[in-house]
N, C-alpha and C positions, 0 to 999 in steps of 0.2 A: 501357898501362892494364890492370889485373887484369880480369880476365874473372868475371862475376857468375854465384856459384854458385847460390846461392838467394835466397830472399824472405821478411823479416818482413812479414806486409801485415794488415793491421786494416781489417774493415768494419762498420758496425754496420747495427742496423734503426734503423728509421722514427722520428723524434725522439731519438734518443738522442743526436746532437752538431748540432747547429743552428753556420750559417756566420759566425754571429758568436757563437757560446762564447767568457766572456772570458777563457779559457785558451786561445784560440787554436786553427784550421779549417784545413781544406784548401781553404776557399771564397775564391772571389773577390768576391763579389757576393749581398749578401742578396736573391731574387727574390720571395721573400714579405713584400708589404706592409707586412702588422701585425708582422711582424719588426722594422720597419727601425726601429723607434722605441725598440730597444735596442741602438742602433749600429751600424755597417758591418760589413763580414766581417772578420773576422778573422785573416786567411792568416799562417802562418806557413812561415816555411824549414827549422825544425831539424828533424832525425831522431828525436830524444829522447824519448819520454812525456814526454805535459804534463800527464797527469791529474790528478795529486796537486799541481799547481799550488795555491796558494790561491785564492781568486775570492769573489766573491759567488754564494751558489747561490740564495739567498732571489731575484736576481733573472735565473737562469738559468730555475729555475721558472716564473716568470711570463711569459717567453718561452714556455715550452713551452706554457702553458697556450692560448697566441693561435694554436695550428695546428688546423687545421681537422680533421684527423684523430687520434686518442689518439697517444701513446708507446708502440711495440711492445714488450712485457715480454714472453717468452717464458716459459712456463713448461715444463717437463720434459719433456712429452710433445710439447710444441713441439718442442724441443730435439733430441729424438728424431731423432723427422721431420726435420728438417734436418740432421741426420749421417744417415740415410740415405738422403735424395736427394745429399750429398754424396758418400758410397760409390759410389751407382749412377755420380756423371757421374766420380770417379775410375777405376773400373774400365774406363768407355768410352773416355775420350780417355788412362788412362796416365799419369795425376797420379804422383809419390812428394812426399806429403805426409809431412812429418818432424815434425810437431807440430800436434794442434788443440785449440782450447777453446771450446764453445759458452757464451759465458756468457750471461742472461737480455736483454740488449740490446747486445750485439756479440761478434765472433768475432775469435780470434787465430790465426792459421798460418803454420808455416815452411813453403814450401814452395821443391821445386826448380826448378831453372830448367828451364823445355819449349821445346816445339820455339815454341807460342803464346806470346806477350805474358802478362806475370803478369796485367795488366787484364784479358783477354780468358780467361786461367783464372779468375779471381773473379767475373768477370760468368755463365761457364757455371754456377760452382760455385752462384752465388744464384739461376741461375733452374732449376736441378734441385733446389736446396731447396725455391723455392717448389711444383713439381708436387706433389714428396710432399707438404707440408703441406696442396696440395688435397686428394690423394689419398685422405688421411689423415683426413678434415674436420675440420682441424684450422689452417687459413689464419683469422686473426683476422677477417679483411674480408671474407671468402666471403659474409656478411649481405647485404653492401652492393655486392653486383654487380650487380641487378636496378635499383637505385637511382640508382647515380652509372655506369652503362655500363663503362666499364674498370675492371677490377679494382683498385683501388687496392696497390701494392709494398709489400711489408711492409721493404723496405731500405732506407738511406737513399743517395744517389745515390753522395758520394763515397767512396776508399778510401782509407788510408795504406799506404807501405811503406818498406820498408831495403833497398837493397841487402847483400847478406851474401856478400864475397867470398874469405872463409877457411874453413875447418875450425872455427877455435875460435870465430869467429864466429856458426858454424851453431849450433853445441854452447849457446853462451850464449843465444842466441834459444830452443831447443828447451826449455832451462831454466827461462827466463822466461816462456813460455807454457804450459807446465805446472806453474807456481807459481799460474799468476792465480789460479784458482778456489781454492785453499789461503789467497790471501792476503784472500782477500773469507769466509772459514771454510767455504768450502763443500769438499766433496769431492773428488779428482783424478779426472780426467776417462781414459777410455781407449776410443779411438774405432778399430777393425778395420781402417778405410780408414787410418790410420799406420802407415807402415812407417819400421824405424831408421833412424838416419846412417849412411852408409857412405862415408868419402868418398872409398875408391876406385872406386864406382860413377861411371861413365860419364855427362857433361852433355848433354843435348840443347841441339843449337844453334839458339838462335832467331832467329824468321824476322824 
């Protein structure tokens, strides 16, 4: 079996794909209530973007509307803040991330394989976003710590990913994630913490 070079992996914030989207989840199991009265989860198997799937949005919307906390929209300076707590936890543990996009309610990265689990890089990667965004005050729910006791995550729980076990593989991921924000008309993104493909650089093996 090919040995896994890198990682497409997709996570968003906080409402932005709910476990029964009827384009299809990473979920197993709606756990929220007033969810459940627009169907079970939705899990799917393939690899593929489903987002331009067609669906009904008129009643994805009205799903969203029944969570108890808003849909995280990041705006710019959000945005910010969350590419540089990603910098910071990159230059501590030794990330080579080969692609990022922060777009307003989810983020796209190639990244390579580490010595960590790709989950356990995107889980450091979200909660050194979240500091800076305290930091920053610039955390949407900062309001409402004094209120609800734990800070409410601005992420949403699960993640997607590819495995990416070629060269041209990598190359096409890196392309497609630096298209996104182009293909929504927004601007191309260029983040300090990206470094090229090389892919005669060296894998770490993970553990």
């Amino acid at each position: 079996m090919s040995k896994v070079l890198a990682y497409h992996v997709v996570f968003c914030m906080r409402g932005f794909w709910l476990p029964n989207d009827p384009r299809g989840s990473g979920s197993t199991e709606v756990r929220f209530e007033p969810l459940r009265k627009f169907g079970p989860a939705t899990k799917l198997e393939t690899r593929q973007s489903v987002a331009g799937i067609p669906h009904d949005r008129a009643k994805r919307k009205a799903a969203k509307r029944e969570m108890v906390l808003p849909e995280v929209i990041l705006d710019g300076k959000q945005a910010q803040s969350i590419g540089r707590g990603f910098a910071e936890q990159t230059a501590k543990s030794g990330y080579r991330i080969h692609a990022c996009t922060i777009m307003p309610a989810h983020v796209h990265m190639v990244i390579a394989r580490h010595i960590y689990a790709v989950e356990q890089v995107v889980r450091l990667l979200r909660q050194a976003g979240t500091r800076r965004l305290l930091a920053d005050g610039r955390h949407p729910f900062a309001d409402l710590r004094g209120k609800v006791g734990r800070l409410p995550s601005v992420w949403a729980q699960d993640q997607w990913k590819v495995f990416l076990f070629d060269a041209e593989q990598i190359r096409n991921r890196i392309e497609y994630v630096e298209q996104n924000p182009i293909k929504e008309g927004k601007p191309a993104q260029g983040w300090k913490f990206v470094c090229p493909f090389d892919e005669s650089d060296p894998i770490s093996d993970a553990s």
